[in-house]
C-alpha positions as CSV (number, residue, x, y, z in Angstrom):
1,X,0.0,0.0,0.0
2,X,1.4,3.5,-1.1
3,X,0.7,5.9,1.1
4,X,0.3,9.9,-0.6
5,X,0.5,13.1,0.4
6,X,-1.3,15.5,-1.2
7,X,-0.2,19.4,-1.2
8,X,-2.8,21.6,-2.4
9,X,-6.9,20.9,-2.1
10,X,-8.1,23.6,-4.9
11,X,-9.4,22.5,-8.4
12,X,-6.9,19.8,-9.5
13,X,-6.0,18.4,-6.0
14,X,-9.7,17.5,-5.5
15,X,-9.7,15.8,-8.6
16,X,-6.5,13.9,-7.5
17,X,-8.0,12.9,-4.5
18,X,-10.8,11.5,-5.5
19,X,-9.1,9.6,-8.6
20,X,-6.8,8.2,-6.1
21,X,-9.4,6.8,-3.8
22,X,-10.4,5.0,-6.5
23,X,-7.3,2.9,-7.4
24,X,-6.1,-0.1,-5.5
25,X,-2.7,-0.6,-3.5
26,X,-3.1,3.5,-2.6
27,X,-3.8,5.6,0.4
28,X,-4.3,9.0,1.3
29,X,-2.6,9.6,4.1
30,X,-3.7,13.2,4.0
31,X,-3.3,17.0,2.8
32,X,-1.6,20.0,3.3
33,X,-3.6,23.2,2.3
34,X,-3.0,27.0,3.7
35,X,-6.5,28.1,2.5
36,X,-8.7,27.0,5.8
37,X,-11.8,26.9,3.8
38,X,-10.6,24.8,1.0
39,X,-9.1,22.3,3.7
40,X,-12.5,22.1,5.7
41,X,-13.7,21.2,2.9
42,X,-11.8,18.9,1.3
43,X,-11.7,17.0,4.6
44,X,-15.3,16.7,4.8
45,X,-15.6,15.5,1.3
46,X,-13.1,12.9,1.3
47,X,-12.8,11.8,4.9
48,X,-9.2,12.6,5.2
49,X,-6.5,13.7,7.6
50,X,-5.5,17.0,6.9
51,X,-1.5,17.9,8.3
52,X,-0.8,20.8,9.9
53,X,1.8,22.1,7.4
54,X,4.2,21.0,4.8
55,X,6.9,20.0,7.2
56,X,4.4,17.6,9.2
57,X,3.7,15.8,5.6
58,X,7.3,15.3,4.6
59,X,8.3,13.9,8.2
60,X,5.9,11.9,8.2
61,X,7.7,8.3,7.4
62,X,4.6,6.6,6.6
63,X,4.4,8.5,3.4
64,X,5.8,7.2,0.2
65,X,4.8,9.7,-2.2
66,X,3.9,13.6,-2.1
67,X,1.0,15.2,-5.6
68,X,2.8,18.7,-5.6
69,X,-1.2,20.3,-6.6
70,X,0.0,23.9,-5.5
71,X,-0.2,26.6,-7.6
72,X,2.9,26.6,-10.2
73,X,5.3,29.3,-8.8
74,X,5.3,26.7,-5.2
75,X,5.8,23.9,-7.3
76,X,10.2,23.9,-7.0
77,X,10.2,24.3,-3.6
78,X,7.7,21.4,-2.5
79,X,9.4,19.3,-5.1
80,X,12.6,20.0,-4.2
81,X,11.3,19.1,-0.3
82,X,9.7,16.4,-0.8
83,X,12.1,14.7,-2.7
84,X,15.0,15.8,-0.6
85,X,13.6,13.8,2.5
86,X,12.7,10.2,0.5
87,X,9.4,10.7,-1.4
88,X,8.4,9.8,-4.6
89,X,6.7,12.9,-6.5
90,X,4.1,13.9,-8.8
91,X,4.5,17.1,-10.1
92,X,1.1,18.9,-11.7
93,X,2.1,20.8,-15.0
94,X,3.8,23.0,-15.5
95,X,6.1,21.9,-14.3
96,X,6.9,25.7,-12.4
97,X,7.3,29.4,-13.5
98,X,10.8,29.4,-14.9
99,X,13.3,27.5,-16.4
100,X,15.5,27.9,-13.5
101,X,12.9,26.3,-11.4
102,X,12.3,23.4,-13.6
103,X,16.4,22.9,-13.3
104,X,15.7,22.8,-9.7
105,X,13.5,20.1,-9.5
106,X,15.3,17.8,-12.3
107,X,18.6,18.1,-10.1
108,X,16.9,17.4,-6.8
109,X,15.1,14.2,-8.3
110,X,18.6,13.1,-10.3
111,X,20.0,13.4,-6.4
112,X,16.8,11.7,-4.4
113,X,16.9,8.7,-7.2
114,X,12.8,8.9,-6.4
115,X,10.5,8.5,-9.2
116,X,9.6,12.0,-10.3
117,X,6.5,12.5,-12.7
118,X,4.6,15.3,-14.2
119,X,1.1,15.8,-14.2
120,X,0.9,15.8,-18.3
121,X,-2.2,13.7,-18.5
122,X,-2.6,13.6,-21.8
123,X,-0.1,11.1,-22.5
124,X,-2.4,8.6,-21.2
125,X,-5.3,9.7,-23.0
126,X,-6.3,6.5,-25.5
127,X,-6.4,8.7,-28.7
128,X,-3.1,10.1,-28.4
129,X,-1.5,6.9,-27.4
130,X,-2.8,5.7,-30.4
131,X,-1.1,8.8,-32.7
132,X,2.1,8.2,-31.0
133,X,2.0,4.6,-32.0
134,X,1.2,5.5,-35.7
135,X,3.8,8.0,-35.8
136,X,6.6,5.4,-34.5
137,X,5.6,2.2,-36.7
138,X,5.9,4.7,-39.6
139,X,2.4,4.6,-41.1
140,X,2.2,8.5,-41.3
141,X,5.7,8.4,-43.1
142,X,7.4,11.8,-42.5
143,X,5.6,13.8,-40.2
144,X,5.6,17.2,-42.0
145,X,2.8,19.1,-39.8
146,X,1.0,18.6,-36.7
147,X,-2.0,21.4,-35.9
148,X,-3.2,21.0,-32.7
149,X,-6.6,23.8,-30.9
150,X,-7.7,23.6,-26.6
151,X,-10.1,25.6,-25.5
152,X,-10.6,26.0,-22.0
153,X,-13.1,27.8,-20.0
154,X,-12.0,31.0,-18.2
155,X,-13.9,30.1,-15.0
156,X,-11.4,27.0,-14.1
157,X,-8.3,29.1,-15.0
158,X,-6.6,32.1,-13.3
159,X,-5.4,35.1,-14.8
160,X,-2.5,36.1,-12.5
161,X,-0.9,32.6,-14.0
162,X,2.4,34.0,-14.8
163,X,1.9,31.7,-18.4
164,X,-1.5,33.3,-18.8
165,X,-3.2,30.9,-21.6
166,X,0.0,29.3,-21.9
167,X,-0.4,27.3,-18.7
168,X,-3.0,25.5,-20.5
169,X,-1.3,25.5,-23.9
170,X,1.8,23.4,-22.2
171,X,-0.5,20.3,-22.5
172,X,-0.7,20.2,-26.3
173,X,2.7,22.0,-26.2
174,X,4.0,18.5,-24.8
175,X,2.1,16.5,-26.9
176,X,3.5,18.0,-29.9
177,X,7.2,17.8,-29.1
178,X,6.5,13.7,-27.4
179,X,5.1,13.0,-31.2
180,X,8.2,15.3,-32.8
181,X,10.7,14.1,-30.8
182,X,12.8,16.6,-30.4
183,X,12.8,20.5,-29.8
184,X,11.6,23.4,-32.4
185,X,14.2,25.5,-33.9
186,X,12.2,28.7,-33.1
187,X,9.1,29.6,-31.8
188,X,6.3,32.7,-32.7
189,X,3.8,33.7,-31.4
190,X,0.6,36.0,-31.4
191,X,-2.1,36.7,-28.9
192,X,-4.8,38.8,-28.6
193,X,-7.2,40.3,-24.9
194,X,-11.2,39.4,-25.7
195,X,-12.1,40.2,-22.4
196,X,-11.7,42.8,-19.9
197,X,-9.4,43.4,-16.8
198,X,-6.3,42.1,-16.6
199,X,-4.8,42.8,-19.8
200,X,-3.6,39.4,-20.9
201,X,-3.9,37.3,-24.3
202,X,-7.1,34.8,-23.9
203,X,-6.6,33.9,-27.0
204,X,-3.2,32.9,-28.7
205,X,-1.7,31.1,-31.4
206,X,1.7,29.3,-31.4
207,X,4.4,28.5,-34.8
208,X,6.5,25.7,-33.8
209,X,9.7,25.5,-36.6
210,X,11.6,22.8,-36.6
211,X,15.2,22.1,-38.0
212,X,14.2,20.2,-41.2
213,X,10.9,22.6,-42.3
214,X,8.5,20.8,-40.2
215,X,5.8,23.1,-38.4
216,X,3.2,22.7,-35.8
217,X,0.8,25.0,-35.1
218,X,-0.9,25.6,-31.5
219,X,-4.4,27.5,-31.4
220,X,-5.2,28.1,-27.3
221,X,-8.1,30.2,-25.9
222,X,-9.7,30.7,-22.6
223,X,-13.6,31.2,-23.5
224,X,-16.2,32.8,-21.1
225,X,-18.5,29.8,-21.2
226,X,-20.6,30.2,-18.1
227,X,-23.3,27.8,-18.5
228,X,-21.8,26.0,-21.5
229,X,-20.5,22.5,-21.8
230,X,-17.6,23.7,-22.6
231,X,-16.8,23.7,-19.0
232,X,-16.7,19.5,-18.9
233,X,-14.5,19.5,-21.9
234,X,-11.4,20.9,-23.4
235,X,-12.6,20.4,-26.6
236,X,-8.8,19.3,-27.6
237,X,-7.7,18.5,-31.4
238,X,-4.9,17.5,-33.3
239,X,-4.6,16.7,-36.8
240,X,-1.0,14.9,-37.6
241,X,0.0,15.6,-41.4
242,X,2.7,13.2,-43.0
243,X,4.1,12.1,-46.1
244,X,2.1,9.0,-46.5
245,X,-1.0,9.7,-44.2
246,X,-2.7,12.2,-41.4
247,X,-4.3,10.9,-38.3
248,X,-6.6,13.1,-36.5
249,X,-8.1,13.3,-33.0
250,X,-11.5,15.5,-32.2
251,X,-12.7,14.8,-28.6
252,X,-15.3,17.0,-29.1
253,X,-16.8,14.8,-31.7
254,X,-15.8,11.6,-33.1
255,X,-12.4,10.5,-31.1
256,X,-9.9,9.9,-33.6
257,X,-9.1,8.4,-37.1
258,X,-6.3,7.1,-38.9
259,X,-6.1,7.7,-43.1
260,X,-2.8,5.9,-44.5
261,X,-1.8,4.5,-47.6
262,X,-3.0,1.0,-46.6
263,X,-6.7,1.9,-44.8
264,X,-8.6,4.4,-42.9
265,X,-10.1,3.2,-39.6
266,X,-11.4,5.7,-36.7
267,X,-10.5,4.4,-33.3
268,X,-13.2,4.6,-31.2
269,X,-12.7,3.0,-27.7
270,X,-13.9,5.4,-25.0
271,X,-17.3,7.1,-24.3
272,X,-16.2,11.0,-25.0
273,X,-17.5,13.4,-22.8
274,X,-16.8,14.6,-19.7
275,X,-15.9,11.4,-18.2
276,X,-13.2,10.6,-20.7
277,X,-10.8,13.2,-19.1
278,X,-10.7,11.6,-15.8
279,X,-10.1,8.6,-17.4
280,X,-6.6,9.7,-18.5
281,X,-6.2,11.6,-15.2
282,X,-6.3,8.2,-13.1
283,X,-4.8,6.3,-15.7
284,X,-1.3,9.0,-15.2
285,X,-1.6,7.8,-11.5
286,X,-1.4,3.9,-12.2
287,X,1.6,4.3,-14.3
288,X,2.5,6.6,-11.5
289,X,2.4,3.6,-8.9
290,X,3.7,1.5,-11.2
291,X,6.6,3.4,-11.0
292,X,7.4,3.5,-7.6
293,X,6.1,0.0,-6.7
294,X,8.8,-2.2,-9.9
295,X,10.9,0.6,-11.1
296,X,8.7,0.5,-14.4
297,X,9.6,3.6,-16.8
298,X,8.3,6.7,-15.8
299,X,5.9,7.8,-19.1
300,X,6.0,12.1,-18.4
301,X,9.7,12.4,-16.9
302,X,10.6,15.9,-15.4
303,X,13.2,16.0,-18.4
304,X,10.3,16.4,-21.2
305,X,8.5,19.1,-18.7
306,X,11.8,21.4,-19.0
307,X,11.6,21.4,-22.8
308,X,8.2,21.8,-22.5
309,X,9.1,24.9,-20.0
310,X,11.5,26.3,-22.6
311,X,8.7,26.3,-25.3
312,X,6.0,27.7,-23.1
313,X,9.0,30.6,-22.0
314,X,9.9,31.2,-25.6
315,X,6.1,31.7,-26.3
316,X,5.3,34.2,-23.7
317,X,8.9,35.9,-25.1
318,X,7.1,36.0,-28.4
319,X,3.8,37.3,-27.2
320,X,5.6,40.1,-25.1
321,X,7.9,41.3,-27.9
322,X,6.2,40.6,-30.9
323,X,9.3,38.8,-32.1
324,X,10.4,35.2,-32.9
325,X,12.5,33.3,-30.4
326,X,14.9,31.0,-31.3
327,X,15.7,28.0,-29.0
């Protein structure tokens, strides 16, 4: 039985909780949260022990493993702690703020020797799985383009994020450089405010360039949905363009499909909806446990979430000056 800690009850700490209670041969052991409220609460809910700080959690021997749920500029130094005295962590995305954070945290877990895994869900997420696989077995050919559009609702994001938009652009951000395999030569990028106070993009678009001509293209928005179902569902796409085929995922309507010189064939396993996202989001934490419990490869290593870092950083550089960044 792994015991967890869990710092940070907000949005995506609930959700961890209660996708953890779910899976066998884990425990929450309980949660660190400054907000009073939001601990009361989460608590009640779940029926768990609540520690009276961050300290408390990490001396606590019983624990295996800490869910660093904080908000992202915390993120280095919980990590950092928790791995420093023995535990196992999993880190939400992003990863942190800056670079030099994300640096932090990769040298602290290359010291601890813990298993150290970021929250980059979408990994485990059938249809992409299924992408990956047809871009490595070769039945796309050369992949020439990926285009890839989230939409998120501005209600369940916060706009003193120091990425802004980009917090939530990192997930297809990853996605994009897992399927490429390698970094961008440069990145641009273009935003523009739709709503009102505080002045910052809600709606952004992202030119990925790569060494040999390649592109992918990254469409991000935060929508004022209040009321809309947009709220269950990121709405996330991604068509992948090679030289002998394109596969395409659309979770907001059919899942994915697969055209190639051979067949086309839609893959259509899951239920889509809003309970297809939680799917992937417990799935991250069996592989997760998997990890710790027979050294089994860890699938969203802190390594990818600093190149990830360094695209999202080059982005906001774009947005800011108007310019193109190289990397």
């Amino acid at each position: 039985m792994i015991r967890i800690g869990i710092c940070g009850a907000g949005r995506i700490g609930r959700v961890h909780i209660e996708n953890l209670q779910s899976l066998r041969g884990c425990e929450v052991a309980g949660i660190v949260e400054p907000h009073p409220a939001r601990l009361r609460a989460a608590v009640d809910d779940f029926g768990v022990s609540a520690y009276a700080d961050l300290d408390t959690l990490l001396g606590d021997r019983s624990v295996d493993a800490v869910v660093v749920a904080a908000p992202s500029d915390a993120h280095a130094d919980v990590a950092c702690r928790a791995l420093a005295a023995g535990k196992h962590v999993f880190i939400e995305k992003p990863l942190a703020d800056t670079l030099e954070a994300c640096r932090r945290i990769q040298q602290a877990a290359a010291r601890a020797g813990r298993v150290a895994q970021t929250g980059f869900c979408e990994r485990f997420n059938v249809h992409y799985l299924e992408a990956r696989r047809a871009v490595r077995t070769g039945q796309l050919g050369v992949v020439r383009a990926i285009h890839t559009s989230r939409y998120a609702p501005c209600r369940s994001a916060d706009p003193n994020w120091p990425l802004g938009v980009l917090d939530t652009a990192v997930h297809n951000l990853d996605l994009i450089l897992w399927l490429f395999g390698r970094l961008p030569r440069s990145v641009l990028a273009r935003g523009v405010q739709v709503y009102g106070n505080p002045p910052i993009p809600h709606s952004a678009t992202i030119l990925l360039t790569f060494d040999d001509g390649a592109m992918a293209v990254e469409q991000i928005a935060w929508l004022d949905d209040a009321g809309h179902p947009l709220g269950h569902c990121a709405r996330s796409r991604m068509m992948i363009q090679g030289t002998h085929g394109v596969f395409t995922v659309d979770l907001e309507d059919r899942p994915s499909s697969l055209l190639s010189q051979g067949d086309y064939r839609q893959v259509d396993t899951v239920i889509l909806g809003a309970r297809e996202y939680p799917g992937c989001l417990k799935l991250q934490f069996e592989y997760f446990l998997q990890a710790i419990e027979s050294g089994a490869p860890v699938l969203a290593p802190i390594e990818d979430a600093v190149k990830v870092e360094r695209v999202a950083l080059a982005a906001k550089e774009s947005l800011e000056t108007g310019r193109e960044v190289s990397l």
